[in-house]
Backbone as JSON, one array per atom type, in Angstrom:
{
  "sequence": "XXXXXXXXXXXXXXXXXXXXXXXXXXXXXXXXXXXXXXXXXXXXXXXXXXXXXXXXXXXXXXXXXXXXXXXXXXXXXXXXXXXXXXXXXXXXXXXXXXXXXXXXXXXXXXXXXXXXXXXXXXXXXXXXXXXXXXXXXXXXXXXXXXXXXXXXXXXXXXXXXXXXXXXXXXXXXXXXXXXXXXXXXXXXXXXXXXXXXXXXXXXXXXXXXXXXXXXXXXXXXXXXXXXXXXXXXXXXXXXXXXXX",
  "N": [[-44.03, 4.16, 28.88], [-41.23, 2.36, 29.86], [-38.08, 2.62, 29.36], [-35.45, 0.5, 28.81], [-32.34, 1.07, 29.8], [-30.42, -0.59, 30.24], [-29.94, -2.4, 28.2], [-30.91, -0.74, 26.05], [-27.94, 0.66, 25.97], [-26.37, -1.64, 25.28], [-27.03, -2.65, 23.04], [-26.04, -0.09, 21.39], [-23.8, -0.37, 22.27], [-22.94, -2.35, 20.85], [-23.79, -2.35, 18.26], [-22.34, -0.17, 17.46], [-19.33, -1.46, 17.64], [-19.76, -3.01, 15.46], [-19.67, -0.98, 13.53], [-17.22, -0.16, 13.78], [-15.69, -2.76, 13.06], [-16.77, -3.03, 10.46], [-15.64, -1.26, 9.12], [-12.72, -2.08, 9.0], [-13.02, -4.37, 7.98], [-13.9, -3.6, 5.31], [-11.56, -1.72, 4.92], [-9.78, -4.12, 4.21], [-11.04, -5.46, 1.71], [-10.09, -3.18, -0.2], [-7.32, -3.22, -0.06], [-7.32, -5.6, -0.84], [-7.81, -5.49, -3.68], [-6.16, -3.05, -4.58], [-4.25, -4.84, -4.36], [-3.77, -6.85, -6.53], [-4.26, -5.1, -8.42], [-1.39, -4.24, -8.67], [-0.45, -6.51, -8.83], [-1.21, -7.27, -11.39], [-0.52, -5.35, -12.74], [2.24, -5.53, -12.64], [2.76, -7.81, -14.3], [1.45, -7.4, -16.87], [3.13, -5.4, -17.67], [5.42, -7.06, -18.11], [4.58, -9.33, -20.14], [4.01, -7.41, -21.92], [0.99, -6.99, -21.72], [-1.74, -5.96, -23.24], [-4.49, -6.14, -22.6], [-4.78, -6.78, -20.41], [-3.26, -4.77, -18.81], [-4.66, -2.28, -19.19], [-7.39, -2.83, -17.87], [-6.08, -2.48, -15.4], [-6.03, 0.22, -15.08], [-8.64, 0.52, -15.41], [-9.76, -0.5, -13.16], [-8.48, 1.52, -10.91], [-10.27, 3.37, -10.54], [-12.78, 2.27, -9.21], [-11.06, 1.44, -6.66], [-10.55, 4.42, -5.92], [-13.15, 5.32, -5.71], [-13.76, 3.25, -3.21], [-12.02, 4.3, -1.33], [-13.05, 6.7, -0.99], [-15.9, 6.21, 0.33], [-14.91, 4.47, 2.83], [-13.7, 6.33, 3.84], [-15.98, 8.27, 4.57], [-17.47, 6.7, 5.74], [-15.47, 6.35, 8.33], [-15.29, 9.26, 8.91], [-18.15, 9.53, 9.92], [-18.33, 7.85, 12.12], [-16.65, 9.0, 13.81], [-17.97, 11.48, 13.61], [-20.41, 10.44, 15.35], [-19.51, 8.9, 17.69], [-17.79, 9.36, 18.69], [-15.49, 7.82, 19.3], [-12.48, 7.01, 21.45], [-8.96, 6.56, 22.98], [-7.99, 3.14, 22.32], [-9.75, 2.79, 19.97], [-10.02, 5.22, 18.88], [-7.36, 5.37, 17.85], [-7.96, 3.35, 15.71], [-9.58, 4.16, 13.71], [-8.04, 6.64, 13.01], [-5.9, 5.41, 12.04], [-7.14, 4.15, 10.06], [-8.09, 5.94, 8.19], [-5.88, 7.17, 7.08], [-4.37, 4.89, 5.97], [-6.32, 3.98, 3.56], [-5.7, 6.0, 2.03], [-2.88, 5.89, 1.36], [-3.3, 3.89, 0.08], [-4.99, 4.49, -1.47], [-2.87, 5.78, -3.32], [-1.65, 4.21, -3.88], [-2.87, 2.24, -5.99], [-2.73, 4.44, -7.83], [-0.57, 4.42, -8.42], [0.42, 1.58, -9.79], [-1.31, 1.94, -11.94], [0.14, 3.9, -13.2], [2.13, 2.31, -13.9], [0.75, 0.42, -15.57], [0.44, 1.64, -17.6], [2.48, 2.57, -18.63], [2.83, -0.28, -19.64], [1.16, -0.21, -21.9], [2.08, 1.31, -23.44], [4.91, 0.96, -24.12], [4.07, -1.61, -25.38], [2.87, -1.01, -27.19], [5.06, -0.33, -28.96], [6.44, -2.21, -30.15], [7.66, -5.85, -29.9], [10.32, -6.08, -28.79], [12.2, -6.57, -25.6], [13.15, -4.41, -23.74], [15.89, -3.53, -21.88], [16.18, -3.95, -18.11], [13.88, -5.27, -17.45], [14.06, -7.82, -15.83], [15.01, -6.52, -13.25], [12.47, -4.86, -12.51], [10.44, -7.32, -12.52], [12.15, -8.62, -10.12], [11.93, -6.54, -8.45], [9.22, -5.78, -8.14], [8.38, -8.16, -7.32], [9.23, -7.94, -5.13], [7.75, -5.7, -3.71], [5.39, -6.5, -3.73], [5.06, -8.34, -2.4], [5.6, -6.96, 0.09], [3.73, -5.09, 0.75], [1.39, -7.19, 0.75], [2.34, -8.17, 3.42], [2.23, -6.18, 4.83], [-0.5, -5.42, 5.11], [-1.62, -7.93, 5.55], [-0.13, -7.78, 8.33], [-1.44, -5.16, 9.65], [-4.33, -6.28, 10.04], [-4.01, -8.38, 11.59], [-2.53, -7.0, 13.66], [0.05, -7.16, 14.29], [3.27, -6.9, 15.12], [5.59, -7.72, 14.62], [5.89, -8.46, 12.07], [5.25, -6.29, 10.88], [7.53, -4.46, 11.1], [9.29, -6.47, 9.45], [8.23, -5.64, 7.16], [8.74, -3.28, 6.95], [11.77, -3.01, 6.86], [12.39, -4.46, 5.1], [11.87, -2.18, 3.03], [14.05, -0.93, 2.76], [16.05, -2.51, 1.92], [14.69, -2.61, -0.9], [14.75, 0.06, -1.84], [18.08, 0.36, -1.92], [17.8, -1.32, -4.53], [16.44, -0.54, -6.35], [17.8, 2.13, -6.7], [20.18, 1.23, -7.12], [19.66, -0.55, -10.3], [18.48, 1.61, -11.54], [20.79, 3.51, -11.57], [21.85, 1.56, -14.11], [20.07, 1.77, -15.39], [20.21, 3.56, -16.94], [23.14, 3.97, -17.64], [22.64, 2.13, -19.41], [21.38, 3.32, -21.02], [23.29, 5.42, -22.17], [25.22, 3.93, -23.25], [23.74, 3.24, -25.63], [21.57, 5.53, -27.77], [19.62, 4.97, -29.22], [17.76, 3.69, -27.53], [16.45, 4.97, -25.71], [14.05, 5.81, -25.13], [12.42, 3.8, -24.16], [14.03, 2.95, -22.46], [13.23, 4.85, -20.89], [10.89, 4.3, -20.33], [10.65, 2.21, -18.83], [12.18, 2.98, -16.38], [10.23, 4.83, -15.06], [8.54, 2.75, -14.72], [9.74, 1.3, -12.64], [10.53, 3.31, -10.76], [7.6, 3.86, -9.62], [6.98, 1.11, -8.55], [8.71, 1.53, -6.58], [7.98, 3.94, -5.37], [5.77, 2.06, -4.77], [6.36, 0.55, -2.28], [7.28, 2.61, -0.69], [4.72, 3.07, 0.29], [3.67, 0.49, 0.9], [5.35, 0.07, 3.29], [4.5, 2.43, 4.72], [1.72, 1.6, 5.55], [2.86, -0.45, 7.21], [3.67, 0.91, 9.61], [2.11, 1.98, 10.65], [0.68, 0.58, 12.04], [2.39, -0.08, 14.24], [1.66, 2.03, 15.51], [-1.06, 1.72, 15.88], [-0.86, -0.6, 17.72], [1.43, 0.34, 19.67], [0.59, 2.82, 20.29], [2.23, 5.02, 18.88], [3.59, 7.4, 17.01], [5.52, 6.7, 14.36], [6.51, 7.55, 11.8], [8.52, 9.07, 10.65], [10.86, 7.84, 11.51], [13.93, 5.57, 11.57], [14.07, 2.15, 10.81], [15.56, 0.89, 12.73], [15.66, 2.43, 14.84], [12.49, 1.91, 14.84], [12.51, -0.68, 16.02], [13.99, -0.27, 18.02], [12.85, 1.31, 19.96], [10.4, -0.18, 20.11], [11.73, -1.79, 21.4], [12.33, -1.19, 23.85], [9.76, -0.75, 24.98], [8.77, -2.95, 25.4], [10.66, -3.67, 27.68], [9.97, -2.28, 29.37]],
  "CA": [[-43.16, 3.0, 28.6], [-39.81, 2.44, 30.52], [-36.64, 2.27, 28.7], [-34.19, -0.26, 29.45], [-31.14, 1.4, 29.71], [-28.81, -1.32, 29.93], [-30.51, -2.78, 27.18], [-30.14, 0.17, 25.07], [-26.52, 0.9, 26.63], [-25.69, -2.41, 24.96], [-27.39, -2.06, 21.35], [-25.3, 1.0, 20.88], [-22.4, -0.78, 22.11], [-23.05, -3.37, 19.51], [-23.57, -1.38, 16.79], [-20.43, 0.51, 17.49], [-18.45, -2.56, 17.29], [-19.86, -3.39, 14.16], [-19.37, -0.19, 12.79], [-15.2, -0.64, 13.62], [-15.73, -3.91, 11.79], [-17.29, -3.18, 8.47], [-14.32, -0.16, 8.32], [-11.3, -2.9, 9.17], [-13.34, -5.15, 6.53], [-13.66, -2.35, 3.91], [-10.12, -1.53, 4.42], [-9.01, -5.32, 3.63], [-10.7, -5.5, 0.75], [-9.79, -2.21, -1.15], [-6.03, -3.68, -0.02], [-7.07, -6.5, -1.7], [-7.79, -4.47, -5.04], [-5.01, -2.55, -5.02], [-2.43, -5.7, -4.32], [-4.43, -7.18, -7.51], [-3.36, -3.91, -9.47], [0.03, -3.92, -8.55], [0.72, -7.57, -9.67], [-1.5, -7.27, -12.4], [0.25, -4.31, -13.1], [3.23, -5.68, -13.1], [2.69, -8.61, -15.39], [0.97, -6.64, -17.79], [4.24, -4.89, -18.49], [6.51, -7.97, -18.45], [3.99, -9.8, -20.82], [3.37, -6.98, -23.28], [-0.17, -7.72, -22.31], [-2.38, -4.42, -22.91], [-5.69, -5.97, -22.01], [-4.29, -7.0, -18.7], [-2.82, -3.09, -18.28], [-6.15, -1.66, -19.46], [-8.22, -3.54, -16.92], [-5.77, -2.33, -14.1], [-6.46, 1.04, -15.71], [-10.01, 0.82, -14.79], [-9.74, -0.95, -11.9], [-8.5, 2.05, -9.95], [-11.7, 4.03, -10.14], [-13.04, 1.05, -8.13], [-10.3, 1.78, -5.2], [-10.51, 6.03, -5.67], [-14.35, 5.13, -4.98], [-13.49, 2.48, -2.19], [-10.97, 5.27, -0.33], [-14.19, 7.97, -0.27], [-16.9, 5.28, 1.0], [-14.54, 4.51, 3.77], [-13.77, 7.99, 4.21], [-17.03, 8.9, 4.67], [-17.91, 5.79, 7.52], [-15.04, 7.12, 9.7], [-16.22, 10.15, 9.48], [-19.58, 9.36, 10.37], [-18.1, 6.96, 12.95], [-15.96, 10.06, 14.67], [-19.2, 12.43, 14.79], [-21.62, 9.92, 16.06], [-19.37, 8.07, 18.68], [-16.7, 10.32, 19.56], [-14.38, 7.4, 20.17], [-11.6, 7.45, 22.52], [-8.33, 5.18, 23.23], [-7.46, 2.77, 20.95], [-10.82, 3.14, 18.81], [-9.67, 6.48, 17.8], [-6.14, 5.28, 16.48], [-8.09, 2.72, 14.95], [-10.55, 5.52, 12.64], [-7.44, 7.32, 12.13], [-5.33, 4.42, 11.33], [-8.03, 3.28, 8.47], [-7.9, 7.16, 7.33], [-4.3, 7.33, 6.96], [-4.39, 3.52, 5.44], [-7.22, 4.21, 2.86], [-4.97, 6.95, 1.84], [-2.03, 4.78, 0.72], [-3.9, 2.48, -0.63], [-5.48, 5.02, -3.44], [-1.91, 6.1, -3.97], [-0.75, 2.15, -4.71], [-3.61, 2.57, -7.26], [-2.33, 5.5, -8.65], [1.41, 3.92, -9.16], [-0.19, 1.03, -10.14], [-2.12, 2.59, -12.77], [1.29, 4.33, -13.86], [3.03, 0.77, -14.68], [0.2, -0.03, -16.44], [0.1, 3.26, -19.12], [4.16, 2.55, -19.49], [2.99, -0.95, -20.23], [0.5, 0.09, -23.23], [3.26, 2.24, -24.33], [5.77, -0.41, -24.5], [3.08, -3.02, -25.87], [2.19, 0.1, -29.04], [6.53, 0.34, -29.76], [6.89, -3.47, -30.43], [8.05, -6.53, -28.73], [11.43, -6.29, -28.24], [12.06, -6.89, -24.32], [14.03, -3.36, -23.01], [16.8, -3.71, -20.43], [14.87, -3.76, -16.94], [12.54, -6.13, -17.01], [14.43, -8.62, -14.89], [15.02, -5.92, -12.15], [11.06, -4.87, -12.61], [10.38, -8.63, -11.63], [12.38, -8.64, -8.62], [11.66, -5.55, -7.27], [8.23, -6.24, -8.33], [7.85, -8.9, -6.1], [9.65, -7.54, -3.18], [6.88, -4.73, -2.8], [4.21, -6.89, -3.82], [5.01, -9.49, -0.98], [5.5, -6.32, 1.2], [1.88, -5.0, 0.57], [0.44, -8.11, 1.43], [2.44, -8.45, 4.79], [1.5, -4.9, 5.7], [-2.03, -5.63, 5.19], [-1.7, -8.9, 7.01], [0.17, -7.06, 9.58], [-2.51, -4.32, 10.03], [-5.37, -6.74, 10.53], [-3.74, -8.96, 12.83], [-2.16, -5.8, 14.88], [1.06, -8.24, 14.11], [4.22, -5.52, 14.65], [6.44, -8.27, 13.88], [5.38, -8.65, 10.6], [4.67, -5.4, 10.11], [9.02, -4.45, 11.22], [9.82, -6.94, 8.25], [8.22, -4.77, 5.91], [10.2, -1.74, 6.97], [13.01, -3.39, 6.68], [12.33, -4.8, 3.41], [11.67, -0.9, 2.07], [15.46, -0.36, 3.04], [16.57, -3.66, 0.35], [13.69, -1.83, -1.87], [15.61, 1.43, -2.13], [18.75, 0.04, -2.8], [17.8, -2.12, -5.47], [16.04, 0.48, -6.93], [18.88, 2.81, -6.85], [21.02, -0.04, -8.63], [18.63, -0.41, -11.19], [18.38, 3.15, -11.88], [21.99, 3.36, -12.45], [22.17, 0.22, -14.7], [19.18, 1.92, -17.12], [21.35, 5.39, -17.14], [24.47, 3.68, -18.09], [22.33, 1.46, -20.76], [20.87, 4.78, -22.29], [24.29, 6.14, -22.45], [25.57, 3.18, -24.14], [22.54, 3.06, -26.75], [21.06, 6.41, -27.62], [18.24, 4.57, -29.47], [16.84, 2.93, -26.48], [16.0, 6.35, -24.38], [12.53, 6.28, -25.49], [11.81, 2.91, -23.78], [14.46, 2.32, -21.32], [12.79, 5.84, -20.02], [9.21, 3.7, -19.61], [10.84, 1.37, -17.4], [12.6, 3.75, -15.29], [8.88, 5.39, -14.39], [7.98, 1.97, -13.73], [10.97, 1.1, -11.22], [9.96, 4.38, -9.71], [6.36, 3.32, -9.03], [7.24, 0.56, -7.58], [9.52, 2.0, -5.81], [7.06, 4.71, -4.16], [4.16, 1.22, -3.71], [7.19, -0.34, -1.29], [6.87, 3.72, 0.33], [3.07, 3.09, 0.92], [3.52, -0.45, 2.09], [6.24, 0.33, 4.5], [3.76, 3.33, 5.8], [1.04, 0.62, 6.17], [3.18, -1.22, 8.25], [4.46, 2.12, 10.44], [0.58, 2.28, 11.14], [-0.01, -1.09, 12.85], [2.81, 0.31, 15.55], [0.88, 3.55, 15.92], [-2.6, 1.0, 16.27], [-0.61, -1.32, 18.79], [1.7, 1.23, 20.91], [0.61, 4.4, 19.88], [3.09, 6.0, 18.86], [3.87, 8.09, 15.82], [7.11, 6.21, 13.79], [6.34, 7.82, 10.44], [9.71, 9.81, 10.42], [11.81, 6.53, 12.33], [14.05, 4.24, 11.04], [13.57, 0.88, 10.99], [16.21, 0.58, 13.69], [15.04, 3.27, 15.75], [11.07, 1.44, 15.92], [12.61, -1.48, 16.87], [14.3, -0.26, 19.75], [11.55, 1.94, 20.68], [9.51, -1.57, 20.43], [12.43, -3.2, 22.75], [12.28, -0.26, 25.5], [8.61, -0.61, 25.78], [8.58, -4.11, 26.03], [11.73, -3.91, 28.93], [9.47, -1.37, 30.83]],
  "C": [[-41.78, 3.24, 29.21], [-38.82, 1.94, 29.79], [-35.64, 1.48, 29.42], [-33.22, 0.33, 29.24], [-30.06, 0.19, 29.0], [-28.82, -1.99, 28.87], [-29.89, -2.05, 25.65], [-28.55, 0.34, 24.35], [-25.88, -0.46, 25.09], [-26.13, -3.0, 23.49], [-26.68, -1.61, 21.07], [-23.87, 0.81, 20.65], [-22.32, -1.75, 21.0], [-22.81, -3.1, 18.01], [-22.47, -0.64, 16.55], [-19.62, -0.45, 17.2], [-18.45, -3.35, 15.95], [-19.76, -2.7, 13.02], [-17.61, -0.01, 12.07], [-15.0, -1.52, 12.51], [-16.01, -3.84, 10.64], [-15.97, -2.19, 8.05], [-13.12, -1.04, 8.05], [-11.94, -3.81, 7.78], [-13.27, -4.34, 5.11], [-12.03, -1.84, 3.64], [-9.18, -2.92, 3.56], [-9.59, -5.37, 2.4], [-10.42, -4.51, -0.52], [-8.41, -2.98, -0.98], [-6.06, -4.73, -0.86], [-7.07, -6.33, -3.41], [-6.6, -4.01, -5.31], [-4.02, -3.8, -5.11], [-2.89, -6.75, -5.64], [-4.01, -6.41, -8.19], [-2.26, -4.38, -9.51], [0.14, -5.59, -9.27], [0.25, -7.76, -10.89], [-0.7, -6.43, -13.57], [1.61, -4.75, -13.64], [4.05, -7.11, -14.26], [2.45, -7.97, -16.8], [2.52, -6.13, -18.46], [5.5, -6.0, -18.89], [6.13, -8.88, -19.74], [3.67, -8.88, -21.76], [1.69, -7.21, -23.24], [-1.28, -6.49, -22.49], [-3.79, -4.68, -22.5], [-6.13, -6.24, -20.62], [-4.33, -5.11, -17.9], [-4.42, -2.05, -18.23], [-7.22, -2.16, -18.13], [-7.6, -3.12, -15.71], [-5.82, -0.56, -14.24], [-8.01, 1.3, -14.66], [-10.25, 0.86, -13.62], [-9.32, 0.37, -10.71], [-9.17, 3.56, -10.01], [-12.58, 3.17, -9.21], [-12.29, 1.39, -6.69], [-10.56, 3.49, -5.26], [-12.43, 6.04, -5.02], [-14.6, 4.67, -3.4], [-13.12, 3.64, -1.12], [-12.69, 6.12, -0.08], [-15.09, 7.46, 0.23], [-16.31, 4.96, 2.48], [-14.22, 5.25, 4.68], [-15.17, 8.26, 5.29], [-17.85, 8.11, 5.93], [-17.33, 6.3, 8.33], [-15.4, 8.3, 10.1], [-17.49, 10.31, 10.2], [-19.23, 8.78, 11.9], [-17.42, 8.18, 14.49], [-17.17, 11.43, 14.96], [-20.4, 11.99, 15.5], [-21.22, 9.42, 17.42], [-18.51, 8.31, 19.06], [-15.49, 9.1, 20.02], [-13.5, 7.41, 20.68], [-10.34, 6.47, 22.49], [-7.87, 4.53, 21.72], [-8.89, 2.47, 19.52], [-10.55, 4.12, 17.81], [-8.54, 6.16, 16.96], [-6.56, 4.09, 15.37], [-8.53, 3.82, 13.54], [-8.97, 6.11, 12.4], [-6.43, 6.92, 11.24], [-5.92, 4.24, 9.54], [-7.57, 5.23, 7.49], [-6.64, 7.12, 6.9], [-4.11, 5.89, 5.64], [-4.95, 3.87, 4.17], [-6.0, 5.56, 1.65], [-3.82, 6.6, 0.93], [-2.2, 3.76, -0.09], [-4.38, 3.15, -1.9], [-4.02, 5.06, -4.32], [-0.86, 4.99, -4.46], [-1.43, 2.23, -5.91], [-2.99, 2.72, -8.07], [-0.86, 4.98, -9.51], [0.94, 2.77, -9.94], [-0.49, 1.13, -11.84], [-0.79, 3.12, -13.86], [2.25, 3.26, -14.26], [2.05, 0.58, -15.6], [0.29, 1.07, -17.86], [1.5, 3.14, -19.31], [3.92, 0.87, -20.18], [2.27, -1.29, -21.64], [1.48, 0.88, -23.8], [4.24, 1.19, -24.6], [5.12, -1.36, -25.45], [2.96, -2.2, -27.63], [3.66, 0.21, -29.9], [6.92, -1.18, -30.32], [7.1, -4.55, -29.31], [8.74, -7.26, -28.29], [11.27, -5.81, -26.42], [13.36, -5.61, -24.29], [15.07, -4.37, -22.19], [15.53, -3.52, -19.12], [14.38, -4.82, -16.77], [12.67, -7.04, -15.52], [14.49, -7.93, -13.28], [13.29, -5.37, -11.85], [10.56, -6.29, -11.78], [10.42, -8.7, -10.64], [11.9, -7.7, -7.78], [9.91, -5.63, -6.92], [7.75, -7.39, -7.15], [8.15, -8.56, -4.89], [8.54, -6.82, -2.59], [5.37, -5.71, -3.0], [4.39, -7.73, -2.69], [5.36, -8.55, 0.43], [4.03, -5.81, 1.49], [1.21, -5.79, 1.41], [1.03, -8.1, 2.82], [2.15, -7.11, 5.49], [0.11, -5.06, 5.46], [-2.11, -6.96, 6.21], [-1.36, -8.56, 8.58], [-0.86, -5.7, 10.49], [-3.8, -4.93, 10.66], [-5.07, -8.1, 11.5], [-2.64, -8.1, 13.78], [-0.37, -6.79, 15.01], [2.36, -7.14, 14.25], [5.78, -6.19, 14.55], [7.16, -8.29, 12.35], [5.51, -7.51, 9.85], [6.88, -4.12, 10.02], [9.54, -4.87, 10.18], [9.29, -6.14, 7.15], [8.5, -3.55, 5.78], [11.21, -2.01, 6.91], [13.54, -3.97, 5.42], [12.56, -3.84, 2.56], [13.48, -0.48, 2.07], [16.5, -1.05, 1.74], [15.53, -2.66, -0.85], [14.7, -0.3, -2.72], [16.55, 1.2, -2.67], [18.86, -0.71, -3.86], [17.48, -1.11, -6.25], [16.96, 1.8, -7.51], [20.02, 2.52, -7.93], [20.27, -0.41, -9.96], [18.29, 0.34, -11.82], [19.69, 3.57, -12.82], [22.68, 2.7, -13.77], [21.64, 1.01, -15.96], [19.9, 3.13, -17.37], [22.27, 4.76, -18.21], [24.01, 2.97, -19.29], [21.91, 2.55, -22.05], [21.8, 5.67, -22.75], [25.2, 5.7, -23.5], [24.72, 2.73, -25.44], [21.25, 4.33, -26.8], [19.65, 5.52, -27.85], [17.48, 3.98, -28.69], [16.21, 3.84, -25.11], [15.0, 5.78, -24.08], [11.76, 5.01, -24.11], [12.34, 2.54, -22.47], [13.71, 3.6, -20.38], [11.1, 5.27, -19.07], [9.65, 2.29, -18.24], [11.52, 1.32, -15.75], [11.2, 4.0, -14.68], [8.49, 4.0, -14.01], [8.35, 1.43, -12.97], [10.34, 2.32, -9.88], [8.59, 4.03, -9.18], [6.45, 2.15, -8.48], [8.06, 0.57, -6.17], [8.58, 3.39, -4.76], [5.5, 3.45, -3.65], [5.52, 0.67, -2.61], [6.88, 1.34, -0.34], [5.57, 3.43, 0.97], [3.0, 1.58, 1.96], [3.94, -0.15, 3.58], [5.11, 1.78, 5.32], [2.2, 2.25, 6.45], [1.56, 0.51, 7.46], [3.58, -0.56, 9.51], [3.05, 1.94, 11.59], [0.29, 1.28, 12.03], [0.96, -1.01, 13.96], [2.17, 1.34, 16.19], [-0.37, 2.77, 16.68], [-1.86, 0.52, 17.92], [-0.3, -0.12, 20.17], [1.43, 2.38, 20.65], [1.23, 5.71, 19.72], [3.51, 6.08, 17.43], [5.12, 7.35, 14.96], [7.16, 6.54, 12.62], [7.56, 8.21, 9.63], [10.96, 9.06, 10.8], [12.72, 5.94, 10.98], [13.69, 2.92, 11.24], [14.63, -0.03, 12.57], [15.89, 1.54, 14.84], [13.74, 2.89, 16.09], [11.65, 0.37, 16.8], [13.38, -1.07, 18.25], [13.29, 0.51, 20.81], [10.37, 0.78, 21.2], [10.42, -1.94, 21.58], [12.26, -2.21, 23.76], [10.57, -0.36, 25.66], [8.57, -1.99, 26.53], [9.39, -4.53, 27.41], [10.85, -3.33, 30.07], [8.18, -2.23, 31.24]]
}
């Protein structure tokens, strides 16, 4: 029997291409899980709601599963097909990605266990909340545009949400200060204004994970490392490629 080569040739290529695809699909929707945590997450604590928090609780055994299933394709994907070019920064992209994405979980997960603690002390409303909210949404609407930005290779998009992490920080910073100075002025409120500090801080390291998302989708496009950059240093690195 005679083998068609080109036949073959172009099976393999097929299947390869569909292998890329189910990883870029598997990555969107663990992103979509986790950015489900995080606002669940962060209702849960503004609402006092503990069966909300509990459920985002669970929920990230679902993504710590997700991350090793995806894991375990690129791997497969890097000893069967050796890819090359921009295939490879794709596989290492998703690794790197997958990666960030458990550790949104994880913070995630840590708003929710300050918001069963809060929910078990009563339900008087701490100082915070209002800055929780905002900041709250800033990283949650960064999330999503680094995930949008990753799967449409977008490095527009994906610039605004490094630039966002920069407003992120300092709010966060201000916010920090605010619950200090409230715990200084009201011993009795340590206990609690301390649960909403840890959850400033977790949001404050998911705006770190977005903003590395979005680092990643310059690495995919021009391939180049910006992990350690500022946000004014990619973009000019973006404007000198585009001049040359």
């Amino acid at each position: 029997m005679v083998m068609d080569i080109k036949s073959h040739t172009h099976h393999i290529s097929q299947q390869y291409n569909l292998e890329l695809d189910e990883i870029k699909t598997k990555l969107s929707e663990m992103g979509g899980l986790a950015q489900r945590q995080v606002n669940d997450a962060i209702q849960s604590l503004i609402d006092a709601d503990s069966e909300t928090a509990e459920r985002v609780v669970r929920d990230d055994d679902d993504v710590n599963d997700m991350e090793v299933d995806i894991d375990e394709d690129c791997i497969r994907i890097l000893a069967r097909r050796q890819p090359a070019a921009s295939d490879l920064r794709l596989v290492i992209a998703v690794t790197k990605a997958i990666t960030d994405l458990e550790r949104v979980g994880d913070e995630a997960s840590k708003i929710a266990r300050q918001a069963l603690a809060l929910s078990g002390e009563g339900s008087s409303a701490p100082r915070g909340y209002v800055e929780v909210r905002h900041i709250g949404g800033h990283v949650s609407r960064m999330l999503s545009d680094a995930l949008d930005a990753f799967a449409r290779l977008d490095i527009e998009l994906a610039l605004r949400v490094v630039q966002t992490d920069r407003t992120v920080d300092m709010e966060y910073n201000s916010a920090m200060r605010e619950m200090i100075t409230f715990m200084i002025e009201d011993p009795r409120s340590i206990t609690r204004a301390l649960n909403i500090m840890w959850s400033l801080r977790a949001l404050e390291r998911i705006g770190d994970h977005a903003r590395n998302l979005a680092q990643y989708v310059v690495y995919l496009v021009k391939g180049e490392d910006v992990r350690h950059e500022t946000y004014d240093e990619i973009q000019e690195q973006i404007q000198d490629d585009k001049a040359d």
